[in-house]
N, C-alpha and C positions, 0 to 999 in steps of 0.2 A: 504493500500500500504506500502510494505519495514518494514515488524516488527520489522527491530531493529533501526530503526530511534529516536534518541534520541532529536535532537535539532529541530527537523522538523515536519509539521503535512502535508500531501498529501493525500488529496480525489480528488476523482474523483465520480462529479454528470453530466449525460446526455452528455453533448458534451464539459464540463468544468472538465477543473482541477483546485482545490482548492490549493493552497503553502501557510502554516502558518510558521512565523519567531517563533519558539514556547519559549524562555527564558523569561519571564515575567517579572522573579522576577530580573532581569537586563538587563529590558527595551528593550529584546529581541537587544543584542549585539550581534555582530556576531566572534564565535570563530574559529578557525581550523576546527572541528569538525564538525558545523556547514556549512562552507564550502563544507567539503566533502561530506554531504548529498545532501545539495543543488545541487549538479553538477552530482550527479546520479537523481534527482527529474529532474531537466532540460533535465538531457537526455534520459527519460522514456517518460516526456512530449514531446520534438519536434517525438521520432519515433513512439508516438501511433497516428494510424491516425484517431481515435477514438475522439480524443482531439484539438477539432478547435479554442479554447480559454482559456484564463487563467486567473487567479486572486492569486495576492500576497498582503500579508496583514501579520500584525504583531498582537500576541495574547496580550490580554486583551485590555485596551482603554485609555493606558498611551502613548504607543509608536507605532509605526511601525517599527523603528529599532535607538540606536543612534550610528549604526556604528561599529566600530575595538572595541574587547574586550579590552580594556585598561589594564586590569589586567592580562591579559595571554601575552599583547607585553612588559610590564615590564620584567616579567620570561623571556621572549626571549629576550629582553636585557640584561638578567643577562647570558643569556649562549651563546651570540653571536649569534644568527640565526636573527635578529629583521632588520639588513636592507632593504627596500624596496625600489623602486620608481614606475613608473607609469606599472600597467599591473598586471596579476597575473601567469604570465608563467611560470612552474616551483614550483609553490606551491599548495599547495591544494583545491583542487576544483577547478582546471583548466580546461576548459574555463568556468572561472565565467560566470555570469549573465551580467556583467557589456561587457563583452567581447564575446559574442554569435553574434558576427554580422550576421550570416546567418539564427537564429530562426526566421522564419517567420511569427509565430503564433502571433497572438495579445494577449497582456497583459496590464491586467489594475493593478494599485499600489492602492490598500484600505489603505487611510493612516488617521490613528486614533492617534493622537496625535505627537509624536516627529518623524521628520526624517532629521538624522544630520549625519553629513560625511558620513558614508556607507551607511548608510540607502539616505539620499536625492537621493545619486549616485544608491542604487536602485532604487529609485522611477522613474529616471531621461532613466532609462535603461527601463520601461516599455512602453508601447504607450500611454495610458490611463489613468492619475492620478487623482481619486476622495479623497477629503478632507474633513473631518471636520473643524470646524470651530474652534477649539482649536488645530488644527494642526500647527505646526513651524517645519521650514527646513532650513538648514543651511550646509554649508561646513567649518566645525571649526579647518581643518588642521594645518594651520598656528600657530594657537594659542597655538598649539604642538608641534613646531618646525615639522612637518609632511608636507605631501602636500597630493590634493585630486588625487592620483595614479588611483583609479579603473573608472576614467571617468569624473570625477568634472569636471576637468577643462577645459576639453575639450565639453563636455556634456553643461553643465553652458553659456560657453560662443558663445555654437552655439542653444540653445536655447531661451535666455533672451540679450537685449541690451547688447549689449559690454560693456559698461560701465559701465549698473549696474551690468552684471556679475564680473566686476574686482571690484568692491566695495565690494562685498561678497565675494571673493573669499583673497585679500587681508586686511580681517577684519574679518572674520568669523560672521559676523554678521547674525541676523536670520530675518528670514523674516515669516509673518504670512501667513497665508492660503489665503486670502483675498488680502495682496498683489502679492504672485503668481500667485493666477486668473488674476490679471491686469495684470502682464507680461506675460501670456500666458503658465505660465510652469504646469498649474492646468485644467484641463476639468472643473472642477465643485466643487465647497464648497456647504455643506449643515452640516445641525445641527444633532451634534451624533444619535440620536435617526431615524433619516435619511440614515446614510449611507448606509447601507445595501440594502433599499429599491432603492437608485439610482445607489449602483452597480447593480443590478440586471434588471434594468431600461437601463443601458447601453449593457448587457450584452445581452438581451434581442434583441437590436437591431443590436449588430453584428452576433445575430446568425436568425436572419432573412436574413441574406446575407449568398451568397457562401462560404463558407469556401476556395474553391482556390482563388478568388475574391479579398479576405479579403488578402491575401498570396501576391498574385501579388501588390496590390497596398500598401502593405505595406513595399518589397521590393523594390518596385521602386523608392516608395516616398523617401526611404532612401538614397539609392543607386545614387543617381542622383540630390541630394543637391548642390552639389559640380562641378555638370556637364554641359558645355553649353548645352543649350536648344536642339541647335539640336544636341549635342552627345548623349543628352537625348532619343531622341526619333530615335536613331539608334541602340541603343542598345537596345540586345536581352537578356531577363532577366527572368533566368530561373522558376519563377513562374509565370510568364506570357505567358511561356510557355507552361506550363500543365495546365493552365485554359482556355487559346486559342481554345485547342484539348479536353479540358473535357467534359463528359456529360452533366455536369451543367451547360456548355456555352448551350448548344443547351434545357436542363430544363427550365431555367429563361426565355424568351421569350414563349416557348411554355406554363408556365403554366401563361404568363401575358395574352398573346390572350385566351386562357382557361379559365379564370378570375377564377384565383385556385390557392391556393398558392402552393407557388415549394415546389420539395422534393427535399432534397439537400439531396447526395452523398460523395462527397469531392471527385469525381472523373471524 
């Protein structure tokens, strides 16, 4: 996929897309560059309807990502472009990852070692997060006179207790893989030589599901956080809508009295 993709690797196997953060030899930081592949990768992925799942991961098995090039926002402090605050509207690779509110697709974060400011806020942007057990994540903005723009802190503290979210997020402190299993912000730690086998253990099980299915209730669940209950359930949400009326509504029952497993469509 995309030959001239410099900072990115994108495959695509059976009903999955694969997104590598590809910079290694700098921990797989996220440049300009990077961004703007990223936001054509995103947007091949929500319109192939080929593609019911995703998986982002960072290459080799030091990092997953630690975030803002540090050394390309120095240059842009030297020539004035470097101020930021929360969002990425107007810059490169717009609409980030961090800011797709409407991809419906499930995404899991394979995260192998460091994921600190951008990188957590990706990780924090997917449904999904499997860890190793030498994994740390951290929102280190402050510590840069920064803040966490692309979602931290907003992400952060509607994820994990209020309080311990302001403790990290006003500390930059890290936190191990182990302890964001206990708050909730981790699906599962296993040991490196593990991970792969429990992505694909997870991956495994949402493609046992409808892929509209997967869409509706992953929209909804979002969607209606924030929502009294019964404004919840009066609202009409449009992927719930095309799996209402899909084939696959009327598949999954006929192949469970069938005792057969479904064929899913995504239609």
């Amino acid at each position: 996929m995309f030959d001239d993709l410099e900072r990115v690797r994108y495959e695509k196997r059976g009903h999955v897309a694969y997104v590598t953060l590809d910079r290694p030899e700098v921990l797989n930081a996220m440049d300009l560059r990077m961004h703007e592949e990223l936001a054509r990768v995103w947007d091949d992925f929500e319109a192939d309807d080929e593609m019911w799942a995703g998986v982002l991961t960072g290459s080799g098995d030091r990092s997953f990502s630690v975030g803002q090039d540090l050394k390309e926002l120095v240059h842009r402090i030297g020539t004035g472009t470097a101020t930021s605050t929360f969002g990425s509207r107007g810059k490169p690779g717009w609409p980030r990852l961090t800011e797709r509110f409407s991809l419906a697709k499930p995404l899991i974060a394979r995260v192998n070692g460091y994921a600190l400011g951008g990188g957590f806020e990706l990780a924090m942007a997917c449904d999904l997060i499997v860890a190793t057990e030498h994994a740390e994540f951290a929102l280190t903005e402050a510590r840069l006179g920064l803040t966490a723009g692309a979602g931290g802190v907003f992400r952060l503290a509607r994820q994990a207790p209020y309080r311990v979210a302001l403790g990290h997020l006003l500390t930059g402190r890290r936190m191990s893989a182990r302890r964001a299993y206990e708050l909730g912000l981790v699906n599962e730690v296993v040991p490196a030589d593990r991970l792969d086998a429990c992505v694909d253990e997870w991956l495994s099980d949402l493609l046992r599901c409808a892929p509209l299915s997967l869409r509706a209730a992953k929209e909804a669940a979002a969607a209606s956080v924030t929502m009294p209950l019964e404004q919840a359930f009066a609202t009409r949400f449009v992927w719930e809508e095309r799996r209402m009326h899909s084939r696959d509504a009327e598949e999954g029952p006929r192949a469970f009295v069938e005792k057969r497993p479904p064929e899913w469509t995504g239609t």
